[in-house]
C-alpha positions as CSV (number, residue, x, y, z in Angstrom):
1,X,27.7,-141.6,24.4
2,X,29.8,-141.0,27.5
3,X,28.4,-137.3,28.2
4,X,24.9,-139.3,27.8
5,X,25.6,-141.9,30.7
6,X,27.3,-139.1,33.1
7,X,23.6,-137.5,32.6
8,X,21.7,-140.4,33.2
9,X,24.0,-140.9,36.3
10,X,23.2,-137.7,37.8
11,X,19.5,-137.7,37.2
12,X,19.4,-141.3,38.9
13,X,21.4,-139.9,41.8
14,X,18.8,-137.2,41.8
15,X,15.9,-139.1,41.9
16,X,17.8,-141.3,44.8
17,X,17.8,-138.3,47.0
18,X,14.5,-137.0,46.3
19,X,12.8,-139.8,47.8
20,X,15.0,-139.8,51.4
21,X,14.5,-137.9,54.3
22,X,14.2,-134.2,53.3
23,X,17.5,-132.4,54.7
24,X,19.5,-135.8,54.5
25,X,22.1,-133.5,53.3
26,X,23.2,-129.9,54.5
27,X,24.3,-127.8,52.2
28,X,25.2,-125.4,54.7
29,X,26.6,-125.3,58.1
30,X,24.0,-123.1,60.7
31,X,27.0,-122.9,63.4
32,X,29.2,-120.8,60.5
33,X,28.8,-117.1,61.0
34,X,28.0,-115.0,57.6
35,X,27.4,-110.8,57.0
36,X,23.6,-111.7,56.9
37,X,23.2,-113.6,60.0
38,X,25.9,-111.9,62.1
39,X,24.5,-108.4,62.5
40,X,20.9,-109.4,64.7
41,X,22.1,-107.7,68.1
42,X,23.9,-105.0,70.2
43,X,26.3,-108.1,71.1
44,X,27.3,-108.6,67.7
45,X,27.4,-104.3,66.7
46,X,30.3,-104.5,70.1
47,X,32.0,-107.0,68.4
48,X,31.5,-106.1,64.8
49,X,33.2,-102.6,65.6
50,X,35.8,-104.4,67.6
51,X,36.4,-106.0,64.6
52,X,37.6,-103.1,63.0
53,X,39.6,-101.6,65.5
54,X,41.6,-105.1,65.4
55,X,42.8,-104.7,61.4
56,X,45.0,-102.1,62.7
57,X,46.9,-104.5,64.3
58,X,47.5,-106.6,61.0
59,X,51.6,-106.6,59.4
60,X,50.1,-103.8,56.5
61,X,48.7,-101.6,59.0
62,X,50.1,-100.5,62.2
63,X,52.1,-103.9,63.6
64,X,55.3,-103.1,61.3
65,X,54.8,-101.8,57.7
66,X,52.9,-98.5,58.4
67,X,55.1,-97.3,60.7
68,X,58.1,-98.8,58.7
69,X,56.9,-96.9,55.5
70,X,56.1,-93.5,56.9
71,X,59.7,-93.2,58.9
72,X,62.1,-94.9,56.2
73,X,60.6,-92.5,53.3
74,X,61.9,-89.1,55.2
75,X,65.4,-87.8,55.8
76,X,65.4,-89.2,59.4
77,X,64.9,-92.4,59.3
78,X,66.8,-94.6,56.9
79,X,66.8,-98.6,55.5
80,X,69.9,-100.9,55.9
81,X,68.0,-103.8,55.3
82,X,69.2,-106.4,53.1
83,X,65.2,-106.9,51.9
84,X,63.7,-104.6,49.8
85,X,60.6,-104.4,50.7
86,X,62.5,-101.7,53.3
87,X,65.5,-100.5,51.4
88,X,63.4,-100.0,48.4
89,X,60.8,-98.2,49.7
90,X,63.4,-96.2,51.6
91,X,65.2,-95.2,48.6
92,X,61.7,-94.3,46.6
93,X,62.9,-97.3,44.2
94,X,59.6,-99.7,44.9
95,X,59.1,-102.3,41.9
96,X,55.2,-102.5,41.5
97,X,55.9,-106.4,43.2
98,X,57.0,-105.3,46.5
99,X,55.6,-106.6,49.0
100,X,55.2,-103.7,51.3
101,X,52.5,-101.9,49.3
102,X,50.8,-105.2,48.5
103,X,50.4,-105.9,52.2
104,X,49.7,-102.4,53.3
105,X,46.7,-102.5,50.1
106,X,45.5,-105.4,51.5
107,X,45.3,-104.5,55.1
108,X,43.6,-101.1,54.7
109,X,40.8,-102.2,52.4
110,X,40.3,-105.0,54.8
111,X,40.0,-102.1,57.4
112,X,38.1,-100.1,55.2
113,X,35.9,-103.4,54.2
114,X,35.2,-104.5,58.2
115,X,34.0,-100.5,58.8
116,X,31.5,-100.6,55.8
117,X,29.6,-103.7,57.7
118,X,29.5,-101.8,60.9
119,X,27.9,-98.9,59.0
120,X,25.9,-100.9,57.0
121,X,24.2,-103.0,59.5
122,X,24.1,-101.3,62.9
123,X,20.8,-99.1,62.3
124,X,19.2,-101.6,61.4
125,X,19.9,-103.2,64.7
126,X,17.7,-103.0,67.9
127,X,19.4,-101.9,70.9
128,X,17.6,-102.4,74.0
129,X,20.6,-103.3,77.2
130,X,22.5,-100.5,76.4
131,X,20.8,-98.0,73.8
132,X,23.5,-95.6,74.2
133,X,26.0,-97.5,72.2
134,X,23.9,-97.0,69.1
135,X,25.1,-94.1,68.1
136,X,28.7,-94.6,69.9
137,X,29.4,-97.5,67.9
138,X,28.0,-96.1,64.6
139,X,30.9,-93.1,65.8
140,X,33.5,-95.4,66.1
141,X,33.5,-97.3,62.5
142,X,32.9,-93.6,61.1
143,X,36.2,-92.5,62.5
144,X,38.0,-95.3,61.4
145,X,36.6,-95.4,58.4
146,X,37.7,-92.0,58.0
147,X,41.1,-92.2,59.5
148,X,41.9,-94.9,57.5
149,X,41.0,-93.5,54.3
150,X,43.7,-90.7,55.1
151,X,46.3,-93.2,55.4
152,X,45.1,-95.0,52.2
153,X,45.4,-91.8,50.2
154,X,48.4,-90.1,51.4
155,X,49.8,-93.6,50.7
156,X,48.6,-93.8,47.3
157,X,47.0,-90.8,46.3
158,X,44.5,-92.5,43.3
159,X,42.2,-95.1,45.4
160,X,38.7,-96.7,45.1
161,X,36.4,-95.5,47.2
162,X,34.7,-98.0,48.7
163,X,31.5,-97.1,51.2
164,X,28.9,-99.8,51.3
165,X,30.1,-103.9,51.3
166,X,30.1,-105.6,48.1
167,X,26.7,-107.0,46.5
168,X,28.0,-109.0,43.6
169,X,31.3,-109.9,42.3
170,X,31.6,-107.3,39.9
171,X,31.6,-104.8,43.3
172,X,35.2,-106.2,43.9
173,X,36.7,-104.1,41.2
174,X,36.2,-100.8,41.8
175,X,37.5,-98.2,40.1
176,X,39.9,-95.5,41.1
177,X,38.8,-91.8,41.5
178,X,39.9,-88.4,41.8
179,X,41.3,-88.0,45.6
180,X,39.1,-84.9,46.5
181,X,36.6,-87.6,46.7
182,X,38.2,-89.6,49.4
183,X,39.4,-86.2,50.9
184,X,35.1,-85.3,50.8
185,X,34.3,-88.2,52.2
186,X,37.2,-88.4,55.2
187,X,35.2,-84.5,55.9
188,X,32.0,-86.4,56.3
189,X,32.8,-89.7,58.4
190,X,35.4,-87.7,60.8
191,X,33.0,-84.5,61.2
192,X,29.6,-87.2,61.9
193,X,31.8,-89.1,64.3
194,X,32.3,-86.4,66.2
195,X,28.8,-85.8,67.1
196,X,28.6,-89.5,67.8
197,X,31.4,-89.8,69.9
198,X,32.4,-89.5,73.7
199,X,35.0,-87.2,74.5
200,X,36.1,-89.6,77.1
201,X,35.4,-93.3,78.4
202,X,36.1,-95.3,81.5
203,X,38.4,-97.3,82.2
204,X,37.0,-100.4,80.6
205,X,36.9,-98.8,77.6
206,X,40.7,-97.0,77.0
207,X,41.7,-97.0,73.3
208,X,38.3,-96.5,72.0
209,X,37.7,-93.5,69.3
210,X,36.6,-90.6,71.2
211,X,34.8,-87.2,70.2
212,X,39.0,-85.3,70.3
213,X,40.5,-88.6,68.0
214,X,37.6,-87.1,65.4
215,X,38.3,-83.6,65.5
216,X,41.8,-83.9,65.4
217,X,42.1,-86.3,62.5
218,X,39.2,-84.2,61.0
219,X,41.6,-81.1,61.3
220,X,44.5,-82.7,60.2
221,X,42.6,-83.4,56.8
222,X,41.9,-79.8,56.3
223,X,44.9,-78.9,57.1
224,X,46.9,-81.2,54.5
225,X,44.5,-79.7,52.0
226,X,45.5,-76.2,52.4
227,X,42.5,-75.4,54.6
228,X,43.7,-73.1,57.5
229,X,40.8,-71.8,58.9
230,X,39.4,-75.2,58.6
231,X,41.8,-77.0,60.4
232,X,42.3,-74.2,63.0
233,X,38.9,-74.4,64.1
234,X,38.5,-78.2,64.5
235,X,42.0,-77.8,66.5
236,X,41.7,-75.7,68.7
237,X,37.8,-77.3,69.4
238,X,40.3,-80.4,70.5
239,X,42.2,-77.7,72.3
240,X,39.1,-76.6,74.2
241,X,37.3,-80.1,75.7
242,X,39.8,-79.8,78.6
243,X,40.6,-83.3,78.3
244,X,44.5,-83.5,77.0
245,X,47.5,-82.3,78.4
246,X,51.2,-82.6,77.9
247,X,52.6,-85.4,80.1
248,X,55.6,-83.5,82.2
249,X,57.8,-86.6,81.1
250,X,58.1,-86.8,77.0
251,X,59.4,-90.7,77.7
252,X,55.9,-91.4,79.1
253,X,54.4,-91.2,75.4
254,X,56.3,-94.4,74.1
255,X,56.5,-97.6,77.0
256,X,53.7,-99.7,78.0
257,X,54.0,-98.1,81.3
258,X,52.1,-94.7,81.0
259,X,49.7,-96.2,77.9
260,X,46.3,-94.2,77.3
261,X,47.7,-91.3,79.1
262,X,46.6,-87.2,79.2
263,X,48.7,-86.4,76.1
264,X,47.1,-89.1,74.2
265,X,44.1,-89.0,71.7
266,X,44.4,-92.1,69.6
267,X,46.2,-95.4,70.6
268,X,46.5,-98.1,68.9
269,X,46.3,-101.0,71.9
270,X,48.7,-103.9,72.1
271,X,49.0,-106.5,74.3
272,X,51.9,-108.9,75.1
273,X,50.4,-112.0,75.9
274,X,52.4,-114.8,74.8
275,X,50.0,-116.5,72.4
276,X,51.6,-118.8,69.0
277,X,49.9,-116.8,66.8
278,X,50.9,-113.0,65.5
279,X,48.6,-110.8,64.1
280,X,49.3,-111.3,60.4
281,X,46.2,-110.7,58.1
282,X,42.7,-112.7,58.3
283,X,39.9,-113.3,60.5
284,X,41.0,-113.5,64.2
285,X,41.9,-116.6,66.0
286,X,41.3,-117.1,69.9
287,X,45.3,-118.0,70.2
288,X,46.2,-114.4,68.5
289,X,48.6,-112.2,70.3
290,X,47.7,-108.8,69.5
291,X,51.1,-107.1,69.5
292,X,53.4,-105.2,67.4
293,X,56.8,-106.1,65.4
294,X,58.0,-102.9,65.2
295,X,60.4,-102.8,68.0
296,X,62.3,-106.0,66.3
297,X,62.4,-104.2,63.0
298,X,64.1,-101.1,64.6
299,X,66.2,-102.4,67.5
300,X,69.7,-102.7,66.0
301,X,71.7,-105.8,65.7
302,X,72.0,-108.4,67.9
303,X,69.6,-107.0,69.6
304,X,66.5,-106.9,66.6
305,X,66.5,-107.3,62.6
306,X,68.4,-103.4,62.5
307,X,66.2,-102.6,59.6
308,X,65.8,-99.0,60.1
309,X,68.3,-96.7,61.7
310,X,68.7,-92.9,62.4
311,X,70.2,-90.2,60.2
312,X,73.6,-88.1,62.3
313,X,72.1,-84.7,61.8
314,X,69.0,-85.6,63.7
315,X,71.6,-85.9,66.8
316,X,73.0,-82.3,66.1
317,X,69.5,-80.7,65.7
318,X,68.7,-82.3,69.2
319,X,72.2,-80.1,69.8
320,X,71.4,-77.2,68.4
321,X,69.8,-75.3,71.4
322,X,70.3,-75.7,75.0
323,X,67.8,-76.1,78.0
324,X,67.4,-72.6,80.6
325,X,69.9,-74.9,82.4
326,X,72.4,-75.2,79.9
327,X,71.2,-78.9,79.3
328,X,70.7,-81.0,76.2
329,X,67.0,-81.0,75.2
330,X,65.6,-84.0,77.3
331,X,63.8,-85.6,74.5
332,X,67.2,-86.8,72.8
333,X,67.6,-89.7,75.5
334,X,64.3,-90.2,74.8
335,X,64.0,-90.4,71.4
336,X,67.6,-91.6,70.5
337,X,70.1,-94.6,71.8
338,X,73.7,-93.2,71.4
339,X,77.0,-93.5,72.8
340,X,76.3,-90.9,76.0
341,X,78.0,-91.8,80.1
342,X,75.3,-94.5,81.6
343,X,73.1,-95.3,78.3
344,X,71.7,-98.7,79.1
345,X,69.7,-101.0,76.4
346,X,68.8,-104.7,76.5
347,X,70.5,-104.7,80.3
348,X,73.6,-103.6,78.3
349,X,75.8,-100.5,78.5
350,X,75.9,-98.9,75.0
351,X,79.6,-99.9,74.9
352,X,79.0,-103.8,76.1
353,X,76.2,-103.9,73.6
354,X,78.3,-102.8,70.7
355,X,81.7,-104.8,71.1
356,X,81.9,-104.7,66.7
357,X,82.9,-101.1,67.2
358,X,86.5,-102.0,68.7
359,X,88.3,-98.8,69.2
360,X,87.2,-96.9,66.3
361,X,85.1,-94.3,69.1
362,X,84.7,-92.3,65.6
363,X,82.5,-95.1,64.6
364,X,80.0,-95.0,68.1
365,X,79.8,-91.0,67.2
366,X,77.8,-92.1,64.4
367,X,75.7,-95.0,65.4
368,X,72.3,-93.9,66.5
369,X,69.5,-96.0,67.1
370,X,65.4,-95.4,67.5
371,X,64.7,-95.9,71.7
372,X,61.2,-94.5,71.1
373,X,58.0,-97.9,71.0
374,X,61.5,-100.1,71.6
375,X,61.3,-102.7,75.2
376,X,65.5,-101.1,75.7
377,X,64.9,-101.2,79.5
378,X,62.8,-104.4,80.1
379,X,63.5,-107.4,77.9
380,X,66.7,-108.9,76.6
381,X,65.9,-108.8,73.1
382,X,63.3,-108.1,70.9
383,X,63.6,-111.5,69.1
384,X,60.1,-112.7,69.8
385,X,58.6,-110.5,67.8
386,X,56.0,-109.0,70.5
387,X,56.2,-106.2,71.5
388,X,52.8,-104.8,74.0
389,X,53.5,-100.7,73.7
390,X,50.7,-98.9,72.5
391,X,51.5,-97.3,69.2
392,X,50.3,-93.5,69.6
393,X,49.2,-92.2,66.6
394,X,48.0,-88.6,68.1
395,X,49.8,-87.1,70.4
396,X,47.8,-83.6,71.8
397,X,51.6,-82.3,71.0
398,X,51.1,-83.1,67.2
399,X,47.6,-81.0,67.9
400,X,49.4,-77.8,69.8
401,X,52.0,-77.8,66.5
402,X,49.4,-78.1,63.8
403,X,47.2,-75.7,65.8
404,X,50.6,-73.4,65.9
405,X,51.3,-74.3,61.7
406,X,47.4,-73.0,60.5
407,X,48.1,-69.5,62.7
408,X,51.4,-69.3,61.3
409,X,49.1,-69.4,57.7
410,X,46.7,-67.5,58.6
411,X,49.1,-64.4,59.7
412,X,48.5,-65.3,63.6
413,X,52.3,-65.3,64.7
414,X,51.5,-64.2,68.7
415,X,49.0,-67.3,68.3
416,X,51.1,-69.3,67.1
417,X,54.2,-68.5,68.8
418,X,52.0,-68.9,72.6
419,X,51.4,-72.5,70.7
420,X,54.8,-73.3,70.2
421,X,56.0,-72.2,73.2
422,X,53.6,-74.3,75.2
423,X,55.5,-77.3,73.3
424,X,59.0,-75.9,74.0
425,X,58.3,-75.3,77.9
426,X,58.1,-79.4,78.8
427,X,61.1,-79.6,76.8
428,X,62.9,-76.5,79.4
429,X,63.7,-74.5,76.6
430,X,63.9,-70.9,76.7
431,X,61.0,-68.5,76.0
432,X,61.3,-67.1,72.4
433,X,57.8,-66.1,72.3
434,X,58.7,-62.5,71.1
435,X,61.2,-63.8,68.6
436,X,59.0,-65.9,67.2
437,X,56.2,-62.9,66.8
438,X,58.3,-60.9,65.1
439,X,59.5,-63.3,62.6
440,X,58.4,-63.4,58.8
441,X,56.1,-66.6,57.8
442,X,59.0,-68.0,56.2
443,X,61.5,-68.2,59.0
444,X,58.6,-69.1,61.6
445,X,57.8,-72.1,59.5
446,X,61.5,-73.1,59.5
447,X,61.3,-73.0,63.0
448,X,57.9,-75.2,63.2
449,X,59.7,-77.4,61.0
450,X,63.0,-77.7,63.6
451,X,60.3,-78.1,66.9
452,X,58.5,-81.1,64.9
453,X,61.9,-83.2,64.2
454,X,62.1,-82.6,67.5
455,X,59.0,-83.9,69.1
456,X,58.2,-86.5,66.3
457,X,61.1,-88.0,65.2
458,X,60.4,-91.8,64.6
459,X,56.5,-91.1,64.8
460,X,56.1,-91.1,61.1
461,X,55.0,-87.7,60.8
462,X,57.8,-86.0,59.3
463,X,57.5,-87.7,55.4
464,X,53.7,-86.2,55.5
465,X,55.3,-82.8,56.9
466,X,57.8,-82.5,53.9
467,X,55.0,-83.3,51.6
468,X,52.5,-81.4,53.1
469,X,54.9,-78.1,53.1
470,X,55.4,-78.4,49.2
471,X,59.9,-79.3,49.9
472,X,59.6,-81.6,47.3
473,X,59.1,-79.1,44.4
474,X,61.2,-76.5,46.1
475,X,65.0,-76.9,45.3
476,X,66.1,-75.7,47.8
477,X,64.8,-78.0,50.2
478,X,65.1,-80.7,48.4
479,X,68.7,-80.0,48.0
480,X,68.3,-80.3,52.3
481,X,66.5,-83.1,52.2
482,X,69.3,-85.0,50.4
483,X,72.2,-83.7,52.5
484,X,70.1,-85.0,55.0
485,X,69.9,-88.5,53.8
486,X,71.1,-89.8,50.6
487,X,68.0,-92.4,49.8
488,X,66.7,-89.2,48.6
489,X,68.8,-89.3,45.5
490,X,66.4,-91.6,44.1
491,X,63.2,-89.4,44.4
492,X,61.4,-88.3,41.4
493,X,57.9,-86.6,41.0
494,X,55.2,-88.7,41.6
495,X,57.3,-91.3,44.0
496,X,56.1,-89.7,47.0
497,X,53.0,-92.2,46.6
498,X,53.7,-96.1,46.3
499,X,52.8,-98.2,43.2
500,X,49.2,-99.5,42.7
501,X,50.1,-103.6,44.0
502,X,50.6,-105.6,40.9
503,X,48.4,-108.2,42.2
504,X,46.0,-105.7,42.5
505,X,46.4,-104.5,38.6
506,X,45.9,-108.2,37.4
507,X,43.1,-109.1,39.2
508,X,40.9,-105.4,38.7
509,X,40.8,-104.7,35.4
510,X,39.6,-101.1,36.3
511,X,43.1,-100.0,38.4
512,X,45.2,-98.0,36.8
513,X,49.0,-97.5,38.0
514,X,50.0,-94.6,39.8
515,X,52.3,-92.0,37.3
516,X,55.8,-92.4,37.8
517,X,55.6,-96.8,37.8
């Protein structure tokens, strides 16, 4: 009898509103922005695509955890953190609840997600102020797109692959597949980007993806898939638009003051700017400060949160070869805060800064610190959590060493060694070009190995080198690898990839967990 009245109610009500004015009642709000009325003009492709390149900027991508991830898991970098979504993943120990994969999941599908509109919905679109940018911006989501996909797949090896946006609800769980798929389809967005793309903008537009940032990503998926002659001839392509060069001062690469220069192909930009808001994960607010919380989660204590630190030996492979001077290479000031005459950070002198040390000086030989992305010379602290330096996630340095690594495959050692060298020279080390020519593939890859600690240390390259090399099934480098840094006495097969997020396993009923969780 009660279910009977509640119906008669709601008919009454109906036949209320029936007779009023139609529209009495809005059922929808026409000021509120959707995916079907959004993409109508060249205005909205601009800021669609803008879109994307703003997800990198999000805690899971490229403002802390990325960056956190890629140098705490190799035998440079390590965790003292007291949380473990640092120490854990440091010491290849992640529970499947941690939030660091959960947020980096998130934040590269929502990447991934914001791309897939962009190369949905801008053919479609009419471009009639500025036809150029058609194709340009159709470029840009297709490089990262692809780029991002690399990321996602080196960090978790078994994905979705996700290319068009979602249709029903049932699109939301997709299922895994085999990762020559994604490797297929990185092929395809970078190598169609990079007929789309400029190989250089104006000023106005710095930081954009360019027709270089596409080959060079491109080659660097060939060559983590074995694919020498691939990779060499997207390189050296890069190599040959005349647009890059080594920046004579190594330093340049990592302040805000030399951003978007010569040696750099992909950027990500940050901006100090003061606004309430960081750049967490969600649509964009107008009070957002698009910055970057890495330099607070390297800078040690008091100075930031100390949760990632530097390895000794890094310090003696800086040592382990003089300049033509007799000098220490000049990257180690650059790349590494230590106890040395006149080291200033924070408007501190190393030994002001670090009182706790007392008189133990045995103590301030060991403690060295990341100086590379960290605001040392210009702010106080880096308790505010914003930090404005462009994070630069290819260097035309990395490109000259990978270039150098597929001729050292492919049998090429004069190439390779003229490669290296080039490298070596800003650095004032001597010529070894005829050593290097006459050594076997083993020992020259050794020595690639020793010039790309060197150059990249703290750029989280050097985890994807180890994997990419094959260390981890060879003993003997593992054995290195762990007298190198002792988090690596927790690795085991398969932990070279993070966990499938739990949140993600409960809510798609199609994931499947990573092996080795």
């Amino acid at each position: 009898m009660k279910t009977k009245k509640i119906i008669i109610l709601f008919v009454a009500i109906g036949l209320l509103f029936s007779g009023c004015k139609k529209n009495y009642l809005q059922l929808s709000n026409p000021n509120l922005q959707t995916t079907a009325t959004f993409w109508q003009t060249e205005d909205e492709a601009v800021l669609g695509v803008n879109g994307i390149y703003h997800a990198l900027g999000y805690d899971g991508t490229f403002m802390r955890f990325a960056p956190a991830c890629l140098d705490s898991r190799d035998d440079i970098t390590w965790s003292p953190s007291p949380w473990d979504a640092f120490f854990a993943v440091a010491q290849f120990n992640l529970a499947v609840t941690n939030y660091m994969p959960e947020a980096m999941y998130v934040a590269h599908y929502d990447l991934i997600k914001r791309a897939n509109a962009a190369i949905a919905n801008i053919p479609s679109i009419t471009f009639t102020v500025h036809p150029e940018y058609k194709n340009r911006l159709m470029g840009e989501a297709l490089f990262l797109r692809g780029m991002e996909y690399m990321y996602t797949v080196l960090f978790f090896h078994h994905i979705p692959l996700i290319l068009v946006p979602p249709a029903s609800p049932a699109d939301f769980f997709q299922k895994q597949v085999d990762p020559s798929l994604v490797w297929a389809q990185i092929y395809k967005d970078l190598s169609t980007a990079a007929t789309l793309l400029p190989a250089s903008y104006g000023a106005a537009d710095l930081g954009r993806a360019t027709q270089g940032a596409a080959l060079a990503y491109l080659a660097k998926a060939h060559l983590f898939n074995k694919d020498y002659t691939g990779a060499a001839a997207s390189f050296k392509q890069v190599i040959d638009l005349g647009v890059y060069s080594l920046m004579p001062n190594y330093g340049d690469n990592f302040t805000d003051a030399k951003e978007n220069n010569a040696e750099s192909i992909f950027e990500i930009q940050f901006q100090r700017m003061n606004q309430p808001n960081l750049n967490w994960v969600g649509a964009p607010v107008s009070n957002n400060d698009h910055t970057t919380a890495r330099a607070i989660t390297y800078a040690p204590p008091p100075f930031g949160w100390g949760d990632m630190a530097l390895r000794p030996w890094l310090f003696q492979e800086f040592k382990m070869e003089k300049t033509v001077t007799g000098g220490d290479d000049p990257r180690l000031k650059a790349a590494i805060t230590y106890d040395y005459p006149g080291c200033m950070l924070y408007f501190q002198n190393f030994r002001q800064a670090f009182p706790y040390a007392g008189a133990d000086t045995s103590r301030w030989a060991t403690m060295f610190f990341a100086r590379k992305y960290e605001n040392v010379l210009t702010e106080a602290n880096e308790f505010d959590w914003r930090s404005g330096i462009n994070e630069r996630l290819m260097r035309y340095s990395d490109v000259l060493l990978m270039y150098a690594e597929t001729q050292i495959q492919l049998g090429n050692n004069a190439e390779a060694a003229k490669y290296l060298t080039m490298v070596r020279n800003r650095a004032n080390l001597p010529d070894r070009t005829a050593e290097f020519t006459a050594a076997s593939k083993s020992q020259l890859m050794d020595q690639l190995a020793h010039e790309r600690v060197l150059e990249f240390c703290e750029e989280g390259h050097r985890f994807d080198d180890i994997v990419r090399w094959g260390w981890l099934s060879d003993p003997t480098k593992l054995a290195l690898l762990k007298s190198h840094d002792a988090e690596w006495n927790g690795y085991l097969p398969g932990k070279e990839y993070m966990p499938i997020p739990q949140i993600e396993m409960n809510t798609n009923p199609n994931a499947v967990q990573n092996p080795s969780y």
